[in-house]
Every structure is written in C-alpha cells, then in structure tokens.
N, C-alpha and C positions, 0 to 999 in steps of 0.2 A: 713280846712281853712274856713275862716267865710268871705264869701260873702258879708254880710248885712252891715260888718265892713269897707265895704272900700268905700272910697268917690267916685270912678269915675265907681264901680255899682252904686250906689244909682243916679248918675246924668246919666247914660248911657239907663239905663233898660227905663225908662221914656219916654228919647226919642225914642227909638228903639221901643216900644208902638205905639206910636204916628205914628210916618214914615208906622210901618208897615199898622196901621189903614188908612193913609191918602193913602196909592199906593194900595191896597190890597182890601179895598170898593166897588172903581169899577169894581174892576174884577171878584168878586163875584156877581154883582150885573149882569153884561154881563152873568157868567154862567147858572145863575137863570131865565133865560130868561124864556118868560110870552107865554103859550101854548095853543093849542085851542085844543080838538080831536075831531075827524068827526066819527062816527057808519055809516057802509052802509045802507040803506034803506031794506034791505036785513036781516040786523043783524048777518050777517055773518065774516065782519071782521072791524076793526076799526086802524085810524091811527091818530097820533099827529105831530100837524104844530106848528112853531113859530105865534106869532100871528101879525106879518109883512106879512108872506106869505097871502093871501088872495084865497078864493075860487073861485072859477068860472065854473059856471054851463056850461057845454057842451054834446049837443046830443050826438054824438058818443063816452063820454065817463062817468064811473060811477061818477068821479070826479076831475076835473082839479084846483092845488092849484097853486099859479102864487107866483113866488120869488117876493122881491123887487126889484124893477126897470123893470120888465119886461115890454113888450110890443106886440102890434101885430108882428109887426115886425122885433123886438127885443127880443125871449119870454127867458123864464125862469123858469121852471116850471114843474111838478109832475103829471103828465096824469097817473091814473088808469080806466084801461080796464078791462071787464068783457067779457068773450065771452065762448059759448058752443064748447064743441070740434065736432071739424066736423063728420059728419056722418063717421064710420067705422073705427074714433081714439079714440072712446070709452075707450078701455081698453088697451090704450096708456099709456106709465110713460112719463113723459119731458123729460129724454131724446130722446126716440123717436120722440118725437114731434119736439125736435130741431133738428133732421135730417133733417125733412121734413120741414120747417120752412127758415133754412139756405141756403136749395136748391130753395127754392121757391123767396127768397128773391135775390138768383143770377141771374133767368131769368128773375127778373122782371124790370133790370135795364137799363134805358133805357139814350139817349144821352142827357137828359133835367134833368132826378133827378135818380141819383144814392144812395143804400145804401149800406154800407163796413162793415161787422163785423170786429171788430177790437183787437179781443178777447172776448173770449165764456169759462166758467166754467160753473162747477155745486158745490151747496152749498147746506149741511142741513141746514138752520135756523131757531130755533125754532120747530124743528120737522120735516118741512117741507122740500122736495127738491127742490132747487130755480134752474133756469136756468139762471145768469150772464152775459150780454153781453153789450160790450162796443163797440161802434158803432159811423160812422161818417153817414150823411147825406149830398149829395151834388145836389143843385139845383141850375142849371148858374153860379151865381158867391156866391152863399149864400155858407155858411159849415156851419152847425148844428152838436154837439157831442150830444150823448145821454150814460144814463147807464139805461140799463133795468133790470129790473129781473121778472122774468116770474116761473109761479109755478101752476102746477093742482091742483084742492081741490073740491072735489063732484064733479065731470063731468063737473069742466067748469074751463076755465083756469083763472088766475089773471095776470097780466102784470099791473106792476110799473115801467113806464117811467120818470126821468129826464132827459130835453132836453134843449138844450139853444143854442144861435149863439157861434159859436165856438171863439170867441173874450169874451165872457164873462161867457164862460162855468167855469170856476173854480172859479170862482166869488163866487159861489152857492151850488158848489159840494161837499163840508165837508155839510154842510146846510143839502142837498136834502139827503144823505146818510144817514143824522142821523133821517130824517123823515122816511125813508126806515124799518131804525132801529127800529122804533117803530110798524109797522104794523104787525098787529097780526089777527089772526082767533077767532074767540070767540067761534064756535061750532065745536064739535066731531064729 
C-alpha cells in the first residue's frame, strides 16, 4: 500500500507534526531542567540541585539547599550532615548504628517536640549501604515529615535530610528524591 498516495496522509502527517511539536516542547523543555552541583569542601562527595533550589549556608550542617517557596517557618529543604562516629562505634556498619540511633531517638522524646520513625530500611545505592528513614517531627502544634537516608563512609557518617512542614511535604518530595539520587562519593 502506498501511503504517500493518499490525500488525507499527506494533509494528516503535517498536522500531527505540528500538535505534537506545539504540546511536547514544553515538556521536554521542564524535563531538561537547569542544574547546579555542589563538591564538598572535603572532595569527598558531590550532589546536584535544580537551580530553583538554592543553597544556604549553615553552621551545624555541611550543606543546606532550600526548595522553592521555602521559609523559616515554612522550610523545604535538603540538610546534609557530616559527623564522626562516636567514640567506640568505630567499626560499627549502619546498621548497627541504627539500632542505637532508633533507641536514642525514643528516649529522647519529650512532651514539647517529639520524633516518630515512621519507617526504616536499608539500601545499597551505588555501592554504598544507605539507612532509609521516613520520619514525622512534632513540636506543639507544628508537624514536620522528613526522608533521611543516612550511610558510613571512612569513619564518619553522611545523613541526607529532606524535611518540610507536613502541609507541603510532597510539594518537594519527587524533587528532593531525585537530588538524593544524584549524590555520589568521589573517592575510594
């Protein structure tokens, strides 16, 4: 059969071009979306953000990237932690450490701000084993959700926090996953 022969291909193909061009643009143009990636000061591991999310420097942690719309009070955001394992959990694996971690985490909850694991795995990703936890935070009348994932590497732990008021936690949470996704160790 000869396609090229018939009149209502030749007017059909054209437009079907076109429609797909004019709906299909934008959504390639959203997948494509425009990246920034941060190296730790360390050069130990390195992760990529949208380039909406914005950085924000904070003492207590190696580096705080804030979603859109976030705020003090309203945050939105990707806290990575750096910290030494404690004296005498040296040649601890995660999950050890989330034993101790999960129990630490129940006595320490008090009638002003509470935290809930809300579900805890373990992941290899990328080599590494991840510790997974999805977690509520309650203080008076605030609720905070979080997704951690928490992982040893040379003697000091890494914890990747996304956290947000629980009113606009999923706002961000395909977002903050796929930042997650990106973070990597650069050395052996």
């Amino acid at each position: 059969m000869n396609f090229s022969a018939a009149p209502s291909f030749n007017r059909t193909l054209p437009l079907f071009v076109f429609l797909c061009a004019v709906f299909f643009a934008p959504l390639s143009k959203a997948l494509a979306q425009e990246t920034k990636t941060h190296i730790s000061s360390d050069k130990i591991f390195m992760i990529t953000y949208p380039v909406k999310w914005k950085i924000n420097r904070m003492e207590q942690a190696e580096l705080c990237i804030n979603g859109p719309g976030s705020s003090l009070f309203k945050p939105s955001m990707i806290k990575i932690e750096i910290t030494k394992l404690a004296e005498g959990y040296e040649k601890h694996d995660i999950k050890k450490l989330s034993e101790v971690e999960t129990k630490m985490a129940k006595s320490q909850n008090t009638d002003k701000v509470s935290f809930t694991i809300e579900e805890s795995k373990f992941e290899k990703i990328k080599g590494v084993e991840w510790w997974i936890i999805k977690g509520k935070i309650t203080q008076g009348k605030e609720v905070f959700l979080t997704d951690s994932f928490k992982a040893i590497y040379k003697g000091k732990v890494y914890t990747v926090t996304y956290l947000a008021a629980e009113k606009k936690f999923e706002e961000n949470r395909a977002a903050a996953r796929s930042i997650f996704d990106t973070f990597e160790f650069l050395a052996d």
